[in-house]
Each structure stands twice: as structure tokens, then as C-alpha cells.
C-alpha positions in Angstrom: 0.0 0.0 0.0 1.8 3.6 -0.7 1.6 6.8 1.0 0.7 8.9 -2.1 -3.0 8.0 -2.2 -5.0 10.4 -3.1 -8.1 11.3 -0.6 -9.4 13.7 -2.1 -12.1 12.2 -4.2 -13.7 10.5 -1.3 -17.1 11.6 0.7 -15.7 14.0 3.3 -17.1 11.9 6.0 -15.3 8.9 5.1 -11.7 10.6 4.9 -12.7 11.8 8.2 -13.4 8.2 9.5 -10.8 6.7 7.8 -8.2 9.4 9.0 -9.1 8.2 12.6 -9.4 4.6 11.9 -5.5 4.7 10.9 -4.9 6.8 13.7 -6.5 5.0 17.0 -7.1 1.6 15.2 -4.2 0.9 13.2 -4.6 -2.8 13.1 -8.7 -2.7 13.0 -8.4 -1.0 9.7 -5.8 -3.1 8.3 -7.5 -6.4 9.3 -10.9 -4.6 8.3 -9.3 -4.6 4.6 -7.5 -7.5 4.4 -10.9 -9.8 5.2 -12.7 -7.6 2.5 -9.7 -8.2 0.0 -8.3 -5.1 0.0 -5.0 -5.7 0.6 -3.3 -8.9 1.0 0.1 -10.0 2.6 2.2 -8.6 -0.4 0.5 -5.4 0.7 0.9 -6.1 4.0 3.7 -8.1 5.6 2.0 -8.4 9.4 -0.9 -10.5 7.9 -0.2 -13.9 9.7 -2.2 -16.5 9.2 -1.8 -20.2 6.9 0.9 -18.8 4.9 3.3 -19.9 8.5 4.4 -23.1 7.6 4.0 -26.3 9.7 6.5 -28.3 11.6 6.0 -31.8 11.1 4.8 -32.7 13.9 2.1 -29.5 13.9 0.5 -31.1 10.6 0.0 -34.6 11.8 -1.8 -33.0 14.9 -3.9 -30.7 12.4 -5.2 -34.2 10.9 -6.0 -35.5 14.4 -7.6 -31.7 15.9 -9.6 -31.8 11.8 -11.3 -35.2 12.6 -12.7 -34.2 16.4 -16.4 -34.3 15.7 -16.4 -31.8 19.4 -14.2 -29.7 21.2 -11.8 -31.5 22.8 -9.0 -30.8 25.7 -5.4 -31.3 25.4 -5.9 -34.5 27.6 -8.7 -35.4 26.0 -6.6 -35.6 22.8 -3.6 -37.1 24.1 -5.8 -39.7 25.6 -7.2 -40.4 21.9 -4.2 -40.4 20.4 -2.8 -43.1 22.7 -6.0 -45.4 22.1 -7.0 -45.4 18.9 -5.6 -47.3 16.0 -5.5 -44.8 13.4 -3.1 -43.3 14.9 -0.4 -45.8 15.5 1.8 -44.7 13.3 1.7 -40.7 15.0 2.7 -42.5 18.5 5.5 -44.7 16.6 6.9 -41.7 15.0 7.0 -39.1 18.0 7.5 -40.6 21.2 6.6 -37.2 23.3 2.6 -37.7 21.9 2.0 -38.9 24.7 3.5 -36.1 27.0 0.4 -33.4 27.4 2.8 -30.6 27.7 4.4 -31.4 24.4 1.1 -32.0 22.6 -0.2 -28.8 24.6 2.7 -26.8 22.9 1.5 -27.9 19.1 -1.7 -26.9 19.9 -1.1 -23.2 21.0 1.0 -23.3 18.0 -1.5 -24.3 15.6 -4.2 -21.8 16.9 -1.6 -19.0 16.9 -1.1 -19.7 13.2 -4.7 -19.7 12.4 -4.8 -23.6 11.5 -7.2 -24.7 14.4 -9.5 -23.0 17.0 -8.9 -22.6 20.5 -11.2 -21.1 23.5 -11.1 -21.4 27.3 -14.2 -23.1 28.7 -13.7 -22.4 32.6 -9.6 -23.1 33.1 -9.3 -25.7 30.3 -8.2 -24.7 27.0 -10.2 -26.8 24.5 -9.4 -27.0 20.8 -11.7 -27.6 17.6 -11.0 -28.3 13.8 -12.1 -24.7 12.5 -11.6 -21.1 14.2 -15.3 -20.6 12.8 -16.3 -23.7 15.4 -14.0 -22.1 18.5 -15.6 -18.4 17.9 -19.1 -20.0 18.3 -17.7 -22.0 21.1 -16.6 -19.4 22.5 -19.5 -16.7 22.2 -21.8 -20.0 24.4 -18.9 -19.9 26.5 -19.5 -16.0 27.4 -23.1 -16.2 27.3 -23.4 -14.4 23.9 -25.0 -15.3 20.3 -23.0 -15.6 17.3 -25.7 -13.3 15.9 -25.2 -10.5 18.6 -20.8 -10.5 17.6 -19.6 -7.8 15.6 -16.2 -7.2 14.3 -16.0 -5.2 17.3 -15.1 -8.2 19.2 -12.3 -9.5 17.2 -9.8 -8.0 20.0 -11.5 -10.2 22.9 -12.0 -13.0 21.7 -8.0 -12.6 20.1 -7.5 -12.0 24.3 -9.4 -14.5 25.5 -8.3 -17.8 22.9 -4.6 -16.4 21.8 -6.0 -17.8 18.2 -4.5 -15.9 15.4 -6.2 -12.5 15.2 -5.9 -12.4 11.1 -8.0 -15.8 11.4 -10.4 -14.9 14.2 -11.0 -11.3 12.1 -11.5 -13.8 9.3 -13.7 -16.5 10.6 -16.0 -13.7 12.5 -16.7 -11.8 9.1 -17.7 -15.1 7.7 -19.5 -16.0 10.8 -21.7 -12.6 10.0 -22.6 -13.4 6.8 -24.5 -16.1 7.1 
């Protein structure tokens, strides 16, 4: 995006708003564009979100965290992962799967990057396939309605889950549209 834009042309109103959207909401505005396609991460560096590539060991716990049919805990997952057949060949190849602290790490990792969902139900941290699945988790969690969110609340929920802001601002926009 350059500096040389040229403002002039646009309702006075709007160069107003816009002036003090860049001013007090830096970020706000720049997500606010990037969901609607205005810029993208050639424009704009900061965006963070599935272009962060995954460890090894990150993208065989996306397959696991995809196929959860509910929101699962940390345990919950390890205790899966140690159980069930499928994934035999996860537990041969890293030994620390079964080690929640490890597993808890790859997690956190994966909602920062945007690849899963995250939300705090009480003090446990539980994780779902979709940050679309943890924002509605996390609205019944607060006692809201998906319908009542704006993109007002990207910032808390970003505070309250530590899930990728880029793919919260994302998934909320798309949450409102339908």
C-alpha cells in the first residue's frame, strides 16, 4: 500500500473516519481490509495466518484436531491419540505424543497460526478443527450469540483464545454473513 494515495475524491465523511481509523485503530483497519480483500500479505507483511508453515509434527496434529467431531482438551486428545488405532503410526513416529505438555505446545502453536481453533471453557483450554467452530464456542462460553458479535469483538475473543487475530478477524466476518 503507498503513501501517495489520493483522498481527495472520497465523501468527506469517510476521509474523516478513515483518517481516525488509521490513527487509534491501526490494526482494525488493516484487518478490516485485508478480510474484504483489499490488501493482501504482499500489501501487507504483518498479515499472519496459513501462509506460517507447519513443523512436522504440527501437521500430523492438524489431521488428528480436523477429525474431532467436538471440542476437545489437550488430555482429552492425548488420551485419543494413545487409544485409537489410526493413529499408530503418530505415537511410533513421536514418542513425546503422549506427553500433554508437548502436545499442549503444538496446539497453542497451531491456533496461533490460524490452522485450528482454541477457547477457554472455565480453566481448560479446548481445541476444535475450525476457528469458525471455536468463535461460536466461545461466544456460548460468554453467554453471547453468534448473531449478537460484531467485528468489534475481534480484539477479545483474540485475548481471551490467543488464536490468530488475522483468522479470528477472518472467521467472524464469515460467521456474520451467514
Amino acid at each position: 500500500m503507498t503513501n501517495d494515495l489520493d483522498l481527495s475524491d472520497l465523501d468527506p465523511e469517510l476521509r474523516d473516519a478513515l483518517k481516525t481509523a488509521l490513527a487509534e485503530r491501526p490494526g482494525e483497519l488493516r484487518d478490516f481490509l485485508s478480510t474484504r480483500g483489499f490488501l493482501t500479505t504482499e500489501d501487507n507483511p504483518d498479515i499472519i495466518g496459513n501462509e506460517q508453515e507447519l513443523s512436522n509434527p504440527e501437521a500430523r496434529l492438524l489431521t488428528v484436531v480436523e477429525d474431532l467431531s467436538s471440542p476437545r482438551s489437550t488430555k482429552q486428545i492425548v488420551e485419543l491419540i494413545q487409544r485409537e488405532d489410526q493413529y499408530e503410526d503418530l505415537r511410533e513416529e513421536y514418542n513425546s505424543v503422549k506427553h500433554r505438555p508437548w502436545v499442549n505446545d503444538k496446539l497453542n502453536k497451531l491456533a496461533e497460526k490460524g490452522e485450528i481453533g482454541g477457547y477457554r471453557d472455565g480453566r481448560t483450554k479446548m481445541y476444535t478443527g475450525s476457528v469458525k467452530d471455536a468463535i461460536r464456542h466461545w461466544a456460548r462460553v460468554n453467554n453471547r450469540f453468534v448473531s449478537d458479535l460484531s467485528m468489534d469483538d475481534v480484539d477479545d475473543i483474540v485475548r481471551d483464545t490467543t488464536m490468530n487475530r488475522q483468522a479470528v478477524a477472518n472467521a467472524l466476518y464469515s460467521l456474520l454473513q451467514e
